[in-house]
Phi, psi and omega in degrees: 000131164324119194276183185311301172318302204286324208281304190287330177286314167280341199268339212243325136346307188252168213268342176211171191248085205275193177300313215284295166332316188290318184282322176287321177269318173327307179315302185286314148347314181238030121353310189266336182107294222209162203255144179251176202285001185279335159316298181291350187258340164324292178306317154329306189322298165312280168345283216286307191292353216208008180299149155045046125239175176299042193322191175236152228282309199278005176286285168315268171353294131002267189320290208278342147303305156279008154290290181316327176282355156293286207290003171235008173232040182276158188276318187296307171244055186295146196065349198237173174225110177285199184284306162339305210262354175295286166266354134337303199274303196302282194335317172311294208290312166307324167350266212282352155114347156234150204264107181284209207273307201299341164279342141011277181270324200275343149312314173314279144351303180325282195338303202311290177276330171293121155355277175251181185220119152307130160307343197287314207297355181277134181242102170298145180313171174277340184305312190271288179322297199318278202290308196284334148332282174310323203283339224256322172284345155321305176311348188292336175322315195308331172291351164285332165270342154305324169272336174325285169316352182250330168295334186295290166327305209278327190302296177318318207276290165004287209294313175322304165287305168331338174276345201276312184312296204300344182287332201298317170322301181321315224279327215260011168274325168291326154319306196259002180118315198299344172238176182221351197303012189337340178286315181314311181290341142328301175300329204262335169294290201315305168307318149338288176312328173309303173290313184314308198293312166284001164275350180295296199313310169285342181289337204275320170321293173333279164320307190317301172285357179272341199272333201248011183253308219248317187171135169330150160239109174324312175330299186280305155328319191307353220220139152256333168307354162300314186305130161291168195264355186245020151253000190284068179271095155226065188137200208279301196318295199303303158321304180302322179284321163273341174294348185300308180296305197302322196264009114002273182306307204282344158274356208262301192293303203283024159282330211273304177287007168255335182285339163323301195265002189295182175223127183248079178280027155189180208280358175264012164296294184289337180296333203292309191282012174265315188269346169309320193290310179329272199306353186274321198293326173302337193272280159015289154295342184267265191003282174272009143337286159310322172271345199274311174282274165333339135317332141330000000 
């Protein structure tokens, strides 16, 4: 008797797939009692080769009986199709990026006789793939607030430095006598900073959101010990949470630039800013609570 390969190699000869084939396989298939999957990914083969051609009438049938008597008339899950023979049965019939007719019926047929039906095996219409196609490109929307925010950002980081340039002016008037105001000159770093940590807040917003719409950054990705921890971005939470820290720090400095100009002309002044400081430490502490327990 002919072995499978060989079985398989003359029938791939011919332009179809006649009775006489169909009679040669039945016979080599159950040879054995029962079809094991290097048979079945054979009939796949075939199937594939030999599609929307002119086959003999008993050719489908066929194929979708012994597909179906592989997966549901196995010593492991008889009647039913577990999770194996689940993807196993999708990579097939998806190989080529569409569900022809004969898979069809033969999904049909399962449904029909099987115990269960896996969820992976529901195959959406081309109507539904359609729509959902677009809706899914949609998301490309999300890059106009990505370069919003990265313009945004490289401005801020600009404007930021020019104040930091006008304190260094400031600094050599204090330097040389002509001015004592030293708080002024405070004020104009802190506000400097002020600007950094919010042009931050948009670059990692920036990243975040082009990572979670439109597609990883390789730069960064190539490595996984590379990654910084304020790109370890995967999902909306994971976003909320580092911009969460950043506009943190960034209330934490202007309170730092307002207690500068107050003026504490009594002792309920200083109580307000004694407690002012008790809550940044307390937000400080709930913070790495928080990332320490997520680290967990």
């Amino acid at each position: 008797m002919v072995t499978i390969n060989e079985l398989k190699t003359k029938i791939l000869a011919n332009k179809v797939i006649g009775e006489t084939e169909i009679k040669q396989l039945r016979e080599a298939l159950h040879a054995d009692g029962m079809i094991d999957k290097a048979k079945a990914n054979m009939l796949f083969e075939l199937k594939d080769a030999f599609l929307d051609k002119n086959n003999h009438s008993t050719w489908e049938p066929f194929f979708i009986d012994s597909i179906t008597d592989f997966l549901l008339n196995d010593e492991e899950s008889p009647g039913e199709i577990d999770e194996k023979e689940a993807k196993w049965l999708r990579a097939k019939i998806q190989h080529d990026g569409k569900l022809g007719r004969i898979d069809k019926v033969l999904l049909t047929n399962l449904k029909r006789k099987s115990i269960n039906f896996p969820e992976m095996l529901h195959f959406k219409n081309k109507s539904i793939l359609f729509f959902e196609t677009i809706l899914f490109s949609t998301r490309f929307v999300t890059f106009l607030a990505v370069i919003g925010s990265m313009l945004a950002a490289v401005t801020l980081f600009v404007t930021s430095t020019m104040q930091v340039a006008d304190g260094l002016v400031f600094a050599t008037d204090i330097v040389t006598g002509k001015s004592t105001d030293l708080e002024h000159l405070i004020a104009k770093f802190v506000s400097s900073v002020d600007g950094y940590l919010f042009a931050t807040v948009l670059l990692i917003f920036s990243m975040g959101i082009y990572e979670l719409f439109i597609n990883k950054i390789d730069l960064v990705n190539k490595q996984k010990d590379s990654r910084p921890n304020w790109m370890v971005i995967n999902s909306i939470d994971d976003l909320k949470s580092s911009l969460g820290k950043v506009i943190l720090m960034i209330l934490i400095v202007s309170f730092f630039e307002h207690s500068l100009k107050i003026k504490y002309a009594n002792i309920s002044d200083l109580l307000f800013l004694g407690i002012g400081i008790l809550l940044i430490a307390a937000a400080l502490f709930l913070t790495h609570v928080h990332g320490k327990h997520k680290k967990n």
